[in-house]
N, C-alpha and C positions, 0 to 999 in steps of 0.2 A: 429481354430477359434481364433480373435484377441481378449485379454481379453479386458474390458472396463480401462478408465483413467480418474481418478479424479483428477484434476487438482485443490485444492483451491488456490485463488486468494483475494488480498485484495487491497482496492479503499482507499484513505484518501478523505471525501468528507464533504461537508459543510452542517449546521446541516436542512437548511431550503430546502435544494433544493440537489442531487445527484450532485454536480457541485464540481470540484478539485478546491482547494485553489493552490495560486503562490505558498507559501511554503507548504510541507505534512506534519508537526507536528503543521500545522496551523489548521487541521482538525477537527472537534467536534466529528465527529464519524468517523468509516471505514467499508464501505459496504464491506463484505465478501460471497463471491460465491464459490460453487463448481461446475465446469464444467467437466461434462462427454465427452472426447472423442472429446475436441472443439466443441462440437455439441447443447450439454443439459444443463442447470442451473437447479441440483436436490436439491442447495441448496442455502436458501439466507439467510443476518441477518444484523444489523446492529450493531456495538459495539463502546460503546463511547470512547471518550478520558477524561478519567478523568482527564487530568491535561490542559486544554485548558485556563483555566483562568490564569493561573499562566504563559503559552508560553504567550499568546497574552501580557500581563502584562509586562515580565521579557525578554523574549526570542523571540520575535517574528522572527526574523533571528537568525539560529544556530549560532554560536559562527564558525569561518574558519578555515579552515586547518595553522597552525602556532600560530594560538589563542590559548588561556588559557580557557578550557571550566571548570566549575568548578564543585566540586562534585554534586550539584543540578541541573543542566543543563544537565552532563551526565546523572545521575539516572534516571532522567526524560525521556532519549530516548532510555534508555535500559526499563523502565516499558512502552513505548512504542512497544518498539519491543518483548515484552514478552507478551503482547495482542495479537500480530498476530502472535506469532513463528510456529502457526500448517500451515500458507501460503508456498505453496512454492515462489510465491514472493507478493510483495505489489509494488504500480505503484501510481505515483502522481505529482505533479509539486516538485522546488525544495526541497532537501534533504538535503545537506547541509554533511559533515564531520562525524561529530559526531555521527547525529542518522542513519549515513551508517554502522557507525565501531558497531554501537546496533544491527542493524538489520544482519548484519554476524556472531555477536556472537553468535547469535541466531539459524545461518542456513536460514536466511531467503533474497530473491536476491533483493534486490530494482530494479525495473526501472522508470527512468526517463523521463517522459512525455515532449518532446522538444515543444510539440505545445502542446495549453491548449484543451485536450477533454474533453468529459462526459464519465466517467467510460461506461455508459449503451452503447456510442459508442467504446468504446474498446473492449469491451463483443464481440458486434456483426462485429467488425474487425477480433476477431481471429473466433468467430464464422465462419463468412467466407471465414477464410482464413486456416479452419483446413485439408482443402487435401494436404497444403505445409506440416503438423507436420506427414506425411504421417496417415489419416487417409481417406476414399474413401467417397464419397456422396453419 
């Protein structure tokens, strides 16, 4: 018998509506799910970004690969990726340098949203796309 798989997952999403921001540290909250099995959502929550005033403010684009990010702008995307370090990854529009090198110190796999979806529609992509991760319908 195949054991079950919890797979948590984290969305960077905008604070009024489930929708990905262009940038992901542009996010007010991050919806966080655990999915069993590609199949089940046993778990949901939302958790904010405490530092959103101060990105949209200071930072709204990370600092690029060859830039000087500076110790506040880093910190900022390592206490980002230490909200979600229990994800195995987080998914969102761009990411930028910086809060990529946060989120691997962490252990945690970013991926990058090429076309702009709704988390709720990515759910239900892998949802139905869980007999490629070999799981059976």
């Amino acid at each position: 018998m195949k054991e079950d798989v919890i797979e948590r997952l984290g969305y960077g999403v905008m604070a009024d509506r489930d929708e990905t921001p262009d940038v992901f540290t542009n996010s007010d909250k991050f919806l966080i799910v655990d999915l069993k099995n590609r199949k089940d959502i046993v778990f949901e929550e939302y958790r904010e970004n405490p530092h959103i005033e101060i990105i949209k403010k200071k930072y709204p684009m990370p600092t690029g690969l060859g830039g000087k990010v500076s110790d506040e702008e880093f910190q900022i995307y390592m206490d980002i990726a230490e909200i979600l370090k229990d994800c195995k990854y987080v998914s969102g529009g761009y990411t930028g340098y910086f809060p990529k090198v946060a989120f691997e110190k962490q252990g945690v796999f970013y991926v990058m949203q090429a076309e702009k979806r709704l988390p709720r529609d990515d759910l239900e992509r892998l949802i139905g796309n869980r007999v490629l991760a070999g799981f059976s319908r």
